[in-house]
N, CA and C atoms of all chains as a GROMACS GRO file, in nm:
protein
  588
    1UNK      N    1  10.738  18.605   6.225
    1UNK     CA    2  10.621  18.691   6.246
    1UNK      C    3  10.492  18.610   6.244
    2UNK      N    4  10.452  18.556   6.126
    2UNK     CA    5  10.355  18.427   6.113
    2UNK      C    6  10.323  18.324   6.280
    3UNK      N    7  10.463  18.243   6.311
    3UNK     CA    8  10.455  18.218   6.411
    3UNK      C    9  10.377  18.260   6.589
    4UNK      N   10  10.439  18.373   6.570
    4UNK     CA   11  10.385  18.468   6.698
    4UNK      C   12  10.221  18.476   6.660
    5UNK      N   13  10.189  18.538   6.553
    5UNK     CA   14  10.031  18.544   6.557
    5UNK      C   15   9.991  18.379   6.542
    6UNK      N   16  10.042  18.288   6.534
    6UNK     CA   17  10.035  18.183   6.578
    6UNK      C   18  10.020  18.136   6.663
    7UNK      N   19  10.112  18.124   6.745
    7UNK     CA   20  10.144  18.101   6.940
    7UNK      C   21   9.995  18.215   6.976
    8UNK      N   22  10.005  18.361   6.935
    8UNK     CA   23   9.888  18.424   6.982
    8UNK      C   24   9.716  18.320   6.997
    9UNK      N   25   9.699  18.277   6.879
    9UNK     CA   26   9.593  18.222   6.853
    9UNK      C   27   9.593  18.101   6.907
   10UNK      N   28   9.688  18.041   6.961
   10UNK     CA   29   9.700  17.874   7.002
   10UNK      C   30   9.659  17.897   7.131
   11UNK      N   31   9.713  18.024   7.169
   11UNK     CA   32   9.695  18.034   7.348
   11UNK      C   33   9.527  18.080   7.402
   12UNK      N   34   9.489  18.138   7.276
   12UNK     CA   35   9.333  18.197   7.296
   12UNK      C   36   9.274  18.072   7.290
   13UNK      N   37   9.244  17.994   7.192
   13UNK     CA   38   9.203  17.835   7.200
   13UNK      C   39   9.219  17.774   7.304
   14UNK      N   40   9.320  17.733   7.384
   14UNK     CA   41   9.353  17.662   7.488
   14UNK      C   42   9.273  17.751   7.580
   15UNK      N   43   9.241  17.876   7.587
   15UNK     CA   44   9.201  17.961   7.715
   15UNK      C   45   9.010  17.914   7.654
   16UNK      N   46   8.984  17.935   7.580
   16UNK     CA   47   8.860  17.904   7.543
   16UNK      C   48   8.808  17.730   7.587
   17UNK      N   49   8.917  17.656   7.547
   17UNK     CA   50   8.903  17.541   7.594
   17UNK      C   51   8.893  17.527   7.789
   18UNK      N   52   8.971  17.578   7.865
   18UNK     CA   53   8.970  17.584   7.958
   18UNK      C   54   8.871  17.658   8.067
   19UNK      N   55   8.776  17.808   7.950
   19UNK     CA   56   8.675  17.861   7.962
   19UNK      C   57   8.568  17.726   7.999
   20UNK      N   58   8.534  17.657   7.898
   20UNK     CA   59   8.456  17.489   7.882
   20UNK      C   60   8.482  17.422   8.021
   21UNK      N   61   8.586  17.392   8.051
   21UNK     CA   62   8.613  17.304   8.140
   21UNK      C   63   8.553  17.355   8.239
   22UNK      N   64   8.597  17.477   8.262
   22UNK     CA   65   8.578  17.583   8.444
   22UNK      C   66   8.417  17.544   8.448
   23UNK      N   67   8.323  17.588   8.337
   23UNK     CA   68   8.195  17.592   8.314
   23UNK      C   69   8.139  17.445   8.369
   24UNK      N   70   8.212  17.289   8.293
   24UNK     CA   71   8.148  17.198   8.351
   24UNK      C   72   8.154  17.187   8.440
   25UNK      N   73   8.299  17.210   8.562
   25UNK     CA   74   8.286  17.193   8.629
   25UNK      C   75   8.189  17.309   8.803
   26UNK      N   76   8.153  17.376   8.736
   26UNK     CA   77   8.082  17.519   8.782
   26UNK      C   78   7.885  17.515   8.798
   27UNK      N   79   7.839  17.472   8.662
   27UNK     CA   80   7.742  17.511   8.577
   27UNK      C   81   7.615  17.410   8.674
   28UNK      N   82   7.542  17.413   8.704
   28UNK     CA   83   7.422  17.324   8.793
   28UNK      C   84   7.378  17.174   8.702
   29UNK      N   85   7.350  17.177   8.564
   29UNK     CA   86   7.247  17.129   8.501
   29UNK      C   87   7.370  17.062   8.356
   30UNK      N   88   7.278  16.975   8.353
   30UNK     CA   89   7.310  16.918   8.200
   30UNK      C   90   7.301  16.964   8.099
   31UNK      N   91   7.223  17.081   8.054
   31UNK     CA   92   7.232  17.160   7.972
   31UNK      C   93   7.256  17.290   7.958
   32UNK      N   94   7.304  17.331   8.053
   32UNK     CA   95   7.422  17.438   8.045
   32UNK      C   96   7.537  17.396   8.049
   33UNK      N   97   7.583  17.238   8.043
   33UNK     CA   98   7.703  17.200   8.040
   33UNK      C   99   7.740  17.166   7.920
   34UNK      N  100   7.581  17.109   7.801
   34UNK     CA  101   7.557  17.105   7.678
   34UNK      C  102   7.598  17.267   7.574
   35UNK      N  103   7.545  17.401   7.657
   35UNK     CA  104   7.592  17.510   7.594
   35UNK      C  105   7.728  17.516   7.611
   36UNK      N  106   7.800  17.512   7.723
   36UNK     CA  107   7.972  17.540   7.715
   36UNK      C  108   8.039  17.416   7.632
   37UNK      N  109   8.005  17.324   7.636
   37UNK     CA  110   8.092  17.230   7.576
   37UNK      C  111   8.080  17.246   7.437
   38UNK      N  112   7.960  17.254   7.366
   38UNK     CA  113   7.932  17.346   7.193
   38UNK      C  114   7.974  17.409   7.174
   39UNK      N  115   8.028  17.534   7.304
   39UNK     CA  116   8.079  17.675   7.237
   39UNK      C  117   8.236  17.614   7.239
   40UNK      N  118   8.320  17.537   7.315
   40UNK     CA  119   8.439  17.551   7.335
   40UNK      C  120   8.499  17.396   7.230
   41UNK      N  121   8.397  17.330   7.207
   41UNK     CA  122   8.449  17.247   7.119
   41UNK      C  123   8.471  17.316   7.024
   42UNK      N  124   8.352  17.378   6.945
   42UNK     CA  125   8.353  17.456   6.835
   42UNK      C  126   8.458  17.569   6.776
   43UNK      N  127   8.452  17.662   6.848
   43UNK     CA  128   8.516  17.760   6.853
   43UNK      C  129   8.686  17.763   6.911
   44UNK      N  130   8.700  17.692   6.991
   44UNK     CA  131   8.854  17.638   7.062
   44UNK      C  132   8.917  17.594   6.948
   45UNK      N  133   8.867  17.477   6.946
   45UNK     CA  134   8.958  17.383   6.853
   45UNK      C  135   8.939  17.432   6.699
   46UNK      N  136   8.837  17.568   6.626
   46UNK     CA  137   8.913  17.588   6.484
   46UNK      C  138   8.999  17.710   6.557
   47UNK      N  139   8.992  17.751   6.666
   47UNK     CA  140   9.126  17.856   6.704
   47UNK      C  141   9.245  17.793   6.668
   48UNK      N  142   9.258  17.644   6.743
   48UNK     CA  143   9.354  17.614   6.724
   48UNK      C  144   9.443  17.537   6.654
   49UNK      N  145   9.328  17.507   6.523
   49UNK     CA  146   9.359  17.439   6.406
   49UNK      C  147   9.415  17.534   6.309
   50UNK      N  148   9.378  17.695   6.284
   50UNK     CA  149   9.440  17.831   6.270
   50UNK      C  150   9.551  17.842   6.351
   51UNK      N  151   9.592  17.818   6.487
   51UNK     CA  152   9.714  17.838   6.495
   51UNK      C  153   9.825  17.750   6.466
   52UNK      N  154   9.748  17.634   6.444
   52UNK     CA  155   9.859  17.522   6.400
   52UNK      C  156   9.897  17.532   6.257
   53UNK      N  157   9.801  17.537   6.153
   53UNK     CA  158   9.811  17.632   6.041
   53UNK      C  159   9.903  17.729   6.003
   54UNK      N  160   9.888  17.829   6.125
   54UNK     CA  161  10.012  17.925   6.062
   54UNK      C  162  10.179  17.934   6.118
   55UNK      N  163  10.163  17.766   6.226
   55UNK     CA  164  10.349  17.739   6.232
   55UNK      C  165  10.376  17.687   6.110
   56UNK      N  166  10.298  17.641   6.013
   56UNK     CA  167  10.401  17.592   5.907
   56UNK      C  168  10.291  17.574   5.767
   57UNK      N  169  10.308  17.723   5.664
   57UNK     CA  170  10.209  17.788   5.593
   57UNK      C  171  10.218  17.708   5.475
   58UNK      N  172  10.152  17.601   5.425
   58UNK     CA  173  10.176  17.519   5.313
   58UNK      C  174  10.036  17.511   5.222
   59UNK      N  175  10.000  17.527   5.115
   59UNK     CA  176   9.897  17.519   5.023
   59UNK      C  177   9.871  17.417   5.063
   60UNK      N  178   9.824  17.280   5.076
   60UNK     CA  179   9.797  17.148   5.114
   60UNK      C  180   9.750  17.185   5.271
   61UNK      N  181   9.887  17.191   5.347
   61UNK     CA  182   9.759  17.207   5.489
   61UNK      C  183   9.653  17.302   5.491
   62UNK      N  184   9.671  17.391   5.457
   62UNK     CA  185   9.579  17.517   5.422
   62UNK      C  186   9.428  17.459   5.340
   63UNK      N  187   9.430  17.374   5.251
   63UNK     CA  188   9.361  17.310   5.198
   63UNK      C  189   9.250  17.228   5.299
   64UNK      N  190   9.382  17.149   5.389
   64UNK     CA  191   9.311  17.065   5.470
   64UNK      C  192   9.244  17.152   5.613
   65UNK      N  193   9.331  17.249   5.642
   65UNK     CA  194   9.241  17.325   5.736
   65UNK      C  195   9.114  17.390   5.731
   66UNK      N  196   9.074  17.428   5.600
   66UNK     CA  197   8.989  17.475   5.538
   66UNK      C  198   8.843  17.410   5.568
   67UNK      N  199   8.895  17.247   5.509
   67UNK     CA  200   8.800  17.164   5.562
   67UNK      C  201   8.756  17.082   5.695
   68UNK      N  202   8.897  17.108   5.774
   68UNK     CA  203   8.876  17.109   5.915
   68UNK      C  204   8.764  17.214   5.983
   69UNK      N  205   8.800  17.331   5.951
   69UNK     CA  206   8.712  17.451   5.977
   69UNK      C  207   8.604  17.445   5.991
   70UNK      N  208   8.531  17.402   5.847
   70UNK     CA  209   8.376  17.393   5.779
   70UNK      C  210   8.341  17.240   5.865
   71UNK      N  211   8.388  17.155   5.845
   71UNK     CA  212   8.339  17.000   5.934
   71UNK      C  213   8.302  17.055   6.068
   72UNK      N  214   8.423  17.117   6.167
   72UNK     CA  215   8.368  17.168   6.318
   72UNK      C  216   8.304  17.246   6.288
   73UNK      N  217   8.285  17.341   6.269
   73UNK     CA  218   8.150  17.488   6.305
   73UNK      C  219   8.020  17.435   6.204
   74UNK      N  220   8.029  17.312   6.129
   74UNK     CA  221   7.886  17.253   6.055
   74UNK      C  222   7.852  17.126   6.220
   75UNK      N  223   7.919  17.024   6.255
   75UNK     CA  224   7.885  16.927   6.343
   75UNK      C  225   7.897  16.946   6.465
   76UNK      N  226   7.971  17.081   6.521
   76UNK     CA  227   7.958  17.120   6.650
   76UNK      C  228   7.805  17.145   6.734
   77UNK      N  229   7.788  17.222   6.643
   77UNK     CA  230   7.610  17.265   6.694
   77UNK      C  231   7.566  17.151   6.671
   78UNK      N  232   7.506  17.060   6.550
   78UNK     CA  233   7.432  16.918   6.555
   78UNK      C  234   7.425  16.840   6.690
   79UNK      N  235   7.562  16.792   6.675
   79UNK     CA  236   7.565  16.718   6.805
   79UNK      C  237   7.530  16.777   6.936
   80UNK      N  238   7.578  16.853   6.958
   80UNK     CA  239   7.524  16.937   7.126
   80UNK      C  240   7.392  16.965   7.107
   81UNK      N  241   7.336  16.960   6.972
   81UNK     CA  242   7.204  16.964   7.006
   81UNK      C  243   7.109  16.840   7.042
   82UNK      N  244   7.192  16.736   6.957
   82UNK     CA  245   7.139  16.588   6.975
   82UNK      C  246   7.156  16.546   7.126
   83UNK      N  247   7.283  16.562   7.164
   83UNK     CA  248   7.305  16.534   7.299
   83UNK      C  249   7.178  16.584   7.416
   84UNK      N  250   7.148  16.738   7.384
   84UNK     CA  251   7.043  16.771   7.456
   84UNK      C  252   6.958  16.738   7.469
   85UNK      N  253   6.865  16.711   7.375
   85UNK     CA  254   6.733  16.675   7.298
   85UNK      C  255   6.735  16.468   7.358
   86UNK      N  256   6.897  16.431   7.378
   86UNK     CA  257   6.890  16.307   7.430
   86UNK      C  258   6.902  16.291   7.579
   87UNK      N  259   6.966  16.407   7.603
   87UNK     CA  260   6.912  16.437   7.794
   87UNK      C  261   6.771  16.476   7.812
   88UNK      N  262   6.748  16.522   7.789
   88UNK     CA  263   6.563  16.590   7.844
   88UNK      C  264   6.455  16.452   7.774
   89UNK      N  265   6.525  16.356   7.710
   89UNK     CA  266   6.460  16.231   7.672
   89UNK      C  267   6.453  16.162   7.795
   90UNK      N  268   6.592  16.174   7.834
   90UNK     CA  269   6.645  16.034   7.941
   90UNK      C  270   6.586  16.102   8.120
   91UNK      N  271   6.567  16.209   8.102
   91UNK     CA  272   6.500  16.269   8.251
   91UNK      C  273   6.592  16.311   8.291
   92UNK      N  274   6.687  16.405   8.240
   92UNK     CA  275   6.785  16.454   8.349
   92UNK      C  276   6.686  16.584   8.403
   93UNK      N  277   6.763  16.620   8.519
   93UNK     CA  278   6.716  16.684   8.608
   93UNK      C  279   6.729  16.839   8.540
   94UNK      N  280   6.648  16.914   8.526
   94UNK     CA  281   6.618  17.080   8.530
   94UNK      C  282   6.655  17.188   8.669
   95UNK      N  283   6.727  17.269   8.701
   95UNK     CA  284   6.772  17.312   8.774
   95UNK      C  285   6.790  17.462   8.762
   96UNK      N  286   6.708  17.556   8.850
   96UNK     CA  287   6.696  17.668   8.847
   96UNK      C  288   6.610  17.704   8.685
   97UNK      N  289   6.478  17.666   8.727
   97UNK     CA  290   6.408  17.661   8.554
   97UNK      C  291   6.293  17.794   8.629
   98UNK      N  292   6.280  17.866   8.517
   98UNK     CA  293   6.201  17.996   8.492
   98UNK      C  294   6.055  17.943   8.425
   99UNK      N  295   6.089  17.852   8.291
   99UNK     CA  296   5.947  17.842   8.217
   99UNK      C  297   6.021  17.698   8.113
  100UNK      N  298   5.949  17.581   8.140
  100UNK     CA  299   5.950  17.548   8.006
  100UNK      C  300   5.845  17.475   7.940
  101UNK      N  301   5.932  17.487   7.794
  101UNK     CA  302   5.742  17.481   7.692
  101UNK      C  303   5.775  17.346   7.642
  102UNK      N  304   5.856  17.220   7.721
  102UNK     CA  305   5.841  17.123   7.669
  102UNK      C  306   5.752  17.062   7.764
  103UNK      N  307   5.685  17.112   7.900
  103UNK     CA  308   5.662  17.030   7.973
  103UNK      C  309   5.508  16.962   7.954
  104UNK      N  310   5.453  16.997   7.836
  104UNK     CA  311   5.245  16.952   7.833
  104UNK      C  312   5.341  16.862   7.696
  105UNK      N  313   5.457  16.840   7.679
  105UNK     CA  314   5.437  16.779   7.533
  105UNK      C  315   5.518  16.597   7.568
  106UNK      N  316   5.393  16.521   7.618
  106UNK     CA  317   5.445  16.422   7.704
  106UNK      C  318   5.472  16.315   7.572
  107UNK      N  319   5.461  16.345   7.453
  107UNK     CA  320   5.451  16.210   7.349
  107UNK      C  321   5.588  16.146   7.353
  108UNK      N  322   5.674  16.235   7.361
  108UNK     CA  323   5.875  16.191   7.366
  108UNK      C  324   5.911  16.136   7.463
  109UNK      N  325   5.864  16.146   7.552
  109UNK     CA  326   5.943  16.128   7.717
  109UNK      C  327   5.975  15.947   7.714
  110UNK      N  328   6.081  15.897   7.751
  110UNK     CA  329   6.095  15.735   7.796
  110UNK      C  330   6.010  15.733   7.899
  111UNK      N  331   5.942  15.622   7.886
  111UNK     CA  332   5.866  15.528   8.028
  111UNK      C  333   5.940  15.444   8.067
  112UNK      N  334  10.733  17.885   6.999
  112UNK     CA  335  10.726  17.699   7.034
  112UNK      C  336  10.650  17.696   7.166
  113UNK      N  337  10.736  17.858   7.241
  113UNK     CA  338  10.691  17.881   7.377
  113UNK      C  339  10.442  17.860   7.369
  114UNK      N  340  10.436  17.930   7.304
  114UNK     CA  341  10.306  17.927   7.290
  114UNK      C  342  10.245  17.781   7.283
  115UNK      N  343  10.334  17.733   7.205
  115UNK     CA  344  10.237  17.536   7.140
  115UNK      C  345  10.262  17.492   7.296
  116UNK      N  346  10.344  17.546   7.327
  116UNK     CA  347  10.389  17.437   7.512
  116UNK      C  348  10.242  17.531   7.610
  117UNK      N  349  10.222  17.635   7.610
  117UNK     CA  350  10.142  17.680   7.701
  117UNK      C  351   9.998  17.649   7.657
  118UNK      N  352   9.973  17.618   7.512
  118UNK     CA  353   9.855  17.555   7.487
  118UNK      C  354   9.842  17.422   7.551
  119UNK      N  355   9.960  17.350   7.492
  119UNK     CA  356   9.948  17.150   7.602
  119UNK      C  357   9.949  17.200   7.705
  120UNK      N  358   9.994  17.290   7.816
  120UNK     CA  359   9.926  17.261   7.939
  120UNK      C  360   9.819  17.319   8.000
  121UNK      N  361   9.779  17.424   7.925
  121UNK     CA  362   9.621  17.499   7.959
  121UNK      C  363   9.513  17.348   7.917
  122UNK      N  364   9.498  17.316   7.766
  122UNK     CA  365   9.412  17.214   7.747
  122UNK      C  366   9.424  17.034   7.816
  123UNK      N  367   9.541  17.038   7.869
  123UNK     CA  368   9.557  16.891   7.950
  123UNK      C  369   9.478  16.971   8.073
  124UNK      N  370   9.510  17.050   8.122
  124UNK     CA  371   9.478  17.073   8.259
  124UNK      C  372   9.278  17.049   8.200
  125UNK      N  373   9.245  17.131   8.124
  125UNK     CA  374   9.056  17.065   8.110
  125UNK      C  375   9.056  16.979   8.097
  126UNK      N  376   9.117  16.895   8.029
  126UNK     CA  377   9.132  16.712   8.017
  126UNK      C  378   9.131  16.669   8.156
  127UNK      N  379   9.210  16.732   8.270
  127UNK     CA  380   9.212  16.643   8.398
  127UNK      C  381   9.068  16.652   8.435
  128UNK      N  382   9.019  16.819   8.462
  128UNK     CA  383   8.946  16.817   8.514
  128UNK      C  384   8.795  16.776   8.440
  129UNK      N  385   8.786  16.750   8.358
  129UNK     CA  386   8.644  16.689   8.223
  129UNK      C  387   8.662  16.562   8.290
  130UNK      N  388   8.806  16.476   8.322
  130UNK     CA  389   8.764  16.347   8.353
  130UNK      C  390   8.740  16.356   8.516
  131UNK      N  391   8.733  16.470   8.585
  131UNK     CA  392   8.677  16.472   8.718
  131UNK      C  393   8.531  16.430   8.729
  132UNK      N  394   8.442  16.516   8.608
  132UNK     CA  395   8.344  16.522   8.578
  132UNK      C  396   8.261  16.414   8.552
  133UNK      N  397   8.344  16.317   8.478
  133UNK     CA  398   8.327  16.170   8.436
  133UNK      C  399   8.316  16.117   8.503
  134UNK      N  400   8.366  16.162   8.606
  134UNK     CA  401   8.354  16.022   8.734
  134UNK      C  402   8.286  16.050   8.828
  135UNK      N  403   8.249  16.247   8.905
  135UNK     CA  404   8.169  16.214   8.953
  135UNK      C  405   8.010  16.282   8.923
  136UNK      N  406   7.972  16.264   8.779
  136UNK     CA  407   7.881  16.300   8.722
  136UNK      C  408   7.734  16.280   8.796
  137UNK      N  409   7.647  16.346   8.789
  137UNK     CA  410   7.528  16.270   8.931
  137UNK      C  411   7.442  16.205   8.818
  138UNK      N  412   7.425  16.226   8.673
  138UNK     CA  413   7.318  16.174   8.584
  138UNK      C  414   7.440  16.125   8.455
  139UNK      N  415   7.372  16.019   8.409
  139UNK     CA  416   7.436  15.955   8.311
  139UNK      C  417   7.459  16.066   8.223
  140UNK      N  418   7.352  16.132   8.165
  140UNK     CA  419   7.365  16.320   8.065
  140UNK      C  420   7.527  16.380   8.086
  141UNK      N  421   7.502  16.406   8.191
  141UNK     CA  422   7.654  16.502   8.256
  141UNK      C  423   7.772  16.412   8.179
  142UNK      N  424   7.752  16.243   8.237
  142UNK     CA  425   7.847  16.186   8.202
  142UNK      C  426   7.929  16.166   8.018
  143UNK      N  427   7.780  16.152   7.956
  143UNK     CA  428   7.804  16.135   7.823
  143UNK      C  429   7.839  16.312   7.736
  144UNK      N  430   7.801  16.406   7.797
  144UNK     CA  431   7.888  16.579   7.746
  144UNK      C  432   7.977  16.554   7.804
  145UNK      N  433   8.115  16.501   7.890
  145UNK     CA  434   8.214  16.533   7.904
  145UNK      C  435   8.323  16.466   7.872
  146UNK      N  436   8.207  16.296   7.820
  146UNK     CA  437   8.290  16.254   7.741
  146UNK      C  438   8.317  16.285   7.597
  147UNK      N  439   8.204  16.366   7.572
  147UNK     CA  440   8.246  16.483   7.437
  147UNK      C  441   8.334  16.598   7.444
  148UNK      N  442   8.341  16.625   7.550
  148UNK     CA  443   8.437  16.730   7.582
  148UNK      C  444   8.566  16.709   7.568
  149UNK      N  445   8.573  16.546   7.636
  149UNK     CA  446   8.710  16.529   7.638
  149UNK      C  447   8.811  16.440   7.504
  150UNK      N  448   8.703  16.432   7.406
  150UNK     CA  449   8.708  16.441   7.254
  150UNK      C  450   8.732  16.517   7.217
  151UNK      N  451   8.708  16.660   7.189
  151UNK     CA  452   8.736  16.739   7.135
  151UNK      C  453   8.910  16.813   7.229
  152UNK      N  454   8.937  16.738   7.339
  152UNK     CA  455   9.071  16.772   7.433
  152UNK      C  456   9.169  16.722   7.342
  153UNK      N  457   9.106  16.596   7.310
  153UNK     CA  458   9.254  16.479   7.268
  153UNK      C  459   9.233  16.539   7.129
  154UNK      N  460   9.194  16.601   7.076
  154UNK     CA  461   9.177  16.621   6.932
  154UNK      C  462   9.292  16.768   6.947
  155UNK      N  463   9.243  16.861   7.006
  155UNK     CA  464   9.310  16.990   7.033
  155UNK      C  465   9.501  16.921   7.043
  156UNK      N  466   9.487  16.821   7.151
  156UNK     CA  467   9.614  16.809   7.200
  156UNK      C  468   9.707  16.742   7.087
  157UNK      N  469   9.632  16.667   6.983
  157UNK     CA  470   9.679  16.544   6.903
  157UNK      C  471   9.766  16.651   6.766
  158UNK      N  472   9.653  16.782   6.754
  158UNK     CA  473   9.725  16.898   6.691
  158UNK      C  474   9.849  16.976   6.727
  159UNK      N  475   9.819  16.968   6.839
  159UNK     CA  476   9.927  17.011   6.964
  159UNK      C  477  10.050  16.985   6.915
  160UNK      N  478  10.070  16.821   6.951
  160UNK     CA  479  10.178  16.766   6.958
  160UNK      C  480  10.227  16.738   6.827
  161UNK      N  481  10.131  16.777   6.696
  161UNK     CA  482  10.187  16.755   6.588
  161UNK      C  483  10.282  16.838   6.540
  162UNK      N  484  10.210  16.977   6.593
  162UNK     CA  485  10.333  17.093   6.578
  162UNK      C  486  10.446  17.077   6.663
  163UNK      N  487  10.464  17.028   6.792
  163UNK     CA  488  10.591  17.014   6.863
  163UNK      C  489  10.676  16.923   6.830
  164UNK      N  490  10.622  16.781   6.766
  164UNK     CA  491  10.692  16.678   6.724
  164UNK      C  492  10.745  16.678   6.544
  165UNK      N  493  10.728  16.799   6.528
  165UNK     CA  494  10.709  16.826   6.372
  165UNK      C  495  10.684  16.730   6.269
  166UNK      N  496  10.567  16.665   6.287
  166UNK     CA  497  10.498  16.575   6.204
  166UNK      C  498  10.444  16.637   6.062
  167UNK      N  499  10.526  16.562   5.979
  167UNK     CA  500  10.416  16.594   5.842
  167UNK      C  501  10.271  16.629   5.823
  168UNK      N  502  10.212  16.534   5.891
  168UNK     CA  503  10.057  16.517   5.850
  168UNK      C  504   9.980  16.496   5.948
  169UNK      N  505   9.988  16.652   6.037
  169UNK     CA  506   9.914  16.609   6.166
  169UNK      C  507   9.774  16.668   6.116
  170UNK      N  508   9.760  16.803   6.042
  170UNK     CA  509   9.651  16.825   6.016
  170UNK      C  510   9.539  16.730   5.948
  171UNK      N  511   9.547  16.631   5.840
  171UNK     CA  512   9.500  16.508   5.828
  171UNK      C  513   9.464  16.387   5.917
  172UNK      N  514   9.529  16.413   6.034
  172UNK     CA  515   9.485  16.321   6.169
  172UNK      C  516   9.402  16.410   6.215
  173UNK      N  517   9.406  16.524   6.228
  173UNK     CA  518   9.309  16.624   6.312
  173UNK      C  519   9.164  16.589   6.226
  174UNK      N  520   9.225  16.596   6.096
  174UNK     CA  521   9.096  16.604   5.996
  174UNK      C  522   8.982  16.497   6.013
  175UNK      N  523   9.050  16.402   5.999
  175UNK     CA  524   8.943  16.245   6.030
  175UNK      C  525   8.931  16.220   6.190
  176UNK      N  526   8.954  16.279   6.298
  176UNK     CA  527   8.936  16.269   6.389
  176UNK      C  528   8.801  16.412   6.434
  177UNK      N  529   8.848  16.478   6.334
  177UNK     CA  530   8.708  16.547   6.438
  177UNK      C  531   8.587  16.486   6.292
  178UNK      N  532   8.600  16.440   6.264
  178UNK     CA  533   8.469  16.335   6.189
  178UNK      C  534   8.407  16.243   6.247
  179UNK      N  535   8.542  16.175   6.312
  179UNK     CA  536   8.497  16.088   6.413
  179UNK      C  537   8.478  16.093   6.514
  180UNK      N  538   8.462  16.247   6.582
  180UNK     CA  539   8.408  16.298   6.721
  180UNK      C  540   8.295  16.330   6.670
  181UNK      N  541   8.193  16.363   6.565
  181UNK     CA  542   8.122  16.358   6.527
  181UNK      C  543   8.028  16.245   6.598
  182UNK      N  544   8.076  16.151   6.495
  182UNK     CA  545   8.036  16.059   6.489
  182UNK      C  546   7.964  15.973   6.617
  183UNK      N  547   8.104  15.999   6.705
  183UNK     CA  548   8.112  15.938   6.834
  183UNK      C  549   7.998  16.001   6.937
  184UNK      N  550   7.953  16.167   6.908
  184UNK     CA  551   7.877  16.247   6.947
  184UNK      C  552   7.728  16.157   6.953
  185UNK      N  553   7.697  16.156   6.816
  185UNK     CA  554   7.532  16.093   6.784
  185UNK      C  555   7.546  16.020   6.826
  186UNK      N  556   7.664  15.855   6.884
  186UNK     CA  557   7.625  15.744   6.887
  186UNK      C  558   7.620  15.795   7.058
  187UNK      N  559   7.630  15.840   7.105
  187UNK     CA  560   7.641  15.893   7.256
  187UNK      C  561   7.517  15.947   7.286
  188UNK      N  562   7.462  16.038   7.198
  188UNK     CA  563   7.300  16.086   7.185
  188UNK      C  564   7.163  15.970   7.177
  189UNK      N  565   7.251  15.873   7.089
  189UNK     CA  566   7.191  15.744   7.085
  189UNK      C  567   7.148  15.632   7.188
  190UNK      N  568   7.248  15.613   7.256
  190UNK     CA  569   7.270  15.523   7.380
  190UNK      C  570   7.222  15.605   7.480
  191UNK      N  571   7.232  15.723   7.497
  191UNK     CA  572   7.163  15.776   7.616
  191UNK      C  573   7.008  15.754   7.577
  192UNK      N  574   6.939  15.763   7.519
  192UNK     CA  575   6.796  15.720   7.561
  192UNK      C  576   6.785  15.573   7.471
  193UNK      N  577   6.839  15.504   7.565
  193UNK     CA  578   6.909  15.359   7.505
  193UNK      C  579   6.826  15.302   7.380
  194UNK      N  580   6.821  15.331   7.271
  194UNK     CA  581   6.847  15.302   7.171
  194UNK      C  582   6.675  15.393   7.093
  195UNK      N  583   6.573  15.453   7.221
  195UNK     CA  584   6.472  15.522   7.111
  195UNK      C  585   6.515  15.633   7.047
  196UNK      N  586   6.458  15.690   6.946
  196UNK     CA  587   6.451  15.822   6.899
  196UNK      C  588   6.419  15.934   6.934
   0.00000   0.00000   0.00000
């Protein structure tokens, strides 16, 4: 029984992961490729650290998943944010832009 | 078991296509998110195969590996605006 809601949750992860992929390869801009890849690192892989978890239910892995969990959903967001904040440094290109409020703030930009 | 097998081939198949991305990325940016992407693939898959190969201590490889996708993240944030802040 454990198992099956197992396999259930392994297959949602992998579909979330593959959600990510469709997106990079879909999405115009570097930072909408920065939002899908945050959401599907994040969220995918503790899906499927929970489903790996519950093929084989042991106090110790449970322990260690725990802290698998808290490490991704604490350094997932950081980094995709660093990454961003290191594209709009380096001049990547803006694509289909409405408004933005970094553009009078020239002190960051590389020369 | 059927499920751990349809996860390895849903997440290899984003692995192929993330390294499509890699290669034909138009801005270095694009290039350095998909090589995060495809960090967090081999990490998914490395869990993967721990459950199919019934490894003791795959969750402990998962563990120090997404530390070190971390890791690998900032130094990637780093080098892209080659080495300022």
């Amino acid at each position: 029984m454990l198992e099956i809601i197992g396999a259930v949750i392994i297959v949602l992860g992998a579909m979330v992961f593959v959600t990510g992929a469709l997106a990079l390869l879909r999405f115009p801009d570097a930072y909408t490729h920065v939002s899908a890849v945050g959401t599907a690192g994040g969220i995918g892989l503790v899906l499927i650290v929970v489903g790996v978890l519950l093929h084989d239910f042991t106090v110790s892995n449970a322990g260690v998943a725990v802290l698998i969990v808290i490490a991704q959903l604490l350094t997932s967001a950081v980094g995709s944010m660093a990454l961003a904040r290191s594209a709009y440094l380096a001049r990547s290109p803006l694509r289909r832009v409405t408004f933005n409020e970094l553009e009078d703030d020239t002190s960051a930009r590389l020369d | 078991m059927i499920g751990v097998v349809i996860g390895i081939v849903l997440v290899g198949l984003a692995g192929v296509s993330t390294v499509y991305r890699m290669v034909t990325g138009p801005t270095d940016a694009e290039r350095a998110i998909a090589g995060d992407m495809l960090m967090f693939c081999v990490i998914a898959l490395l869990a993967l195969f721990g459950v199919l190969l019934d490894t003791p201590s795959a969750l402990e490889i998962v563990l120090i590996a997404a530390l070190l996708a971390f890791l690998s993240t900032i130094a990637l944030a780093r080098a892209l605006t080659r080495g300022r802040r």
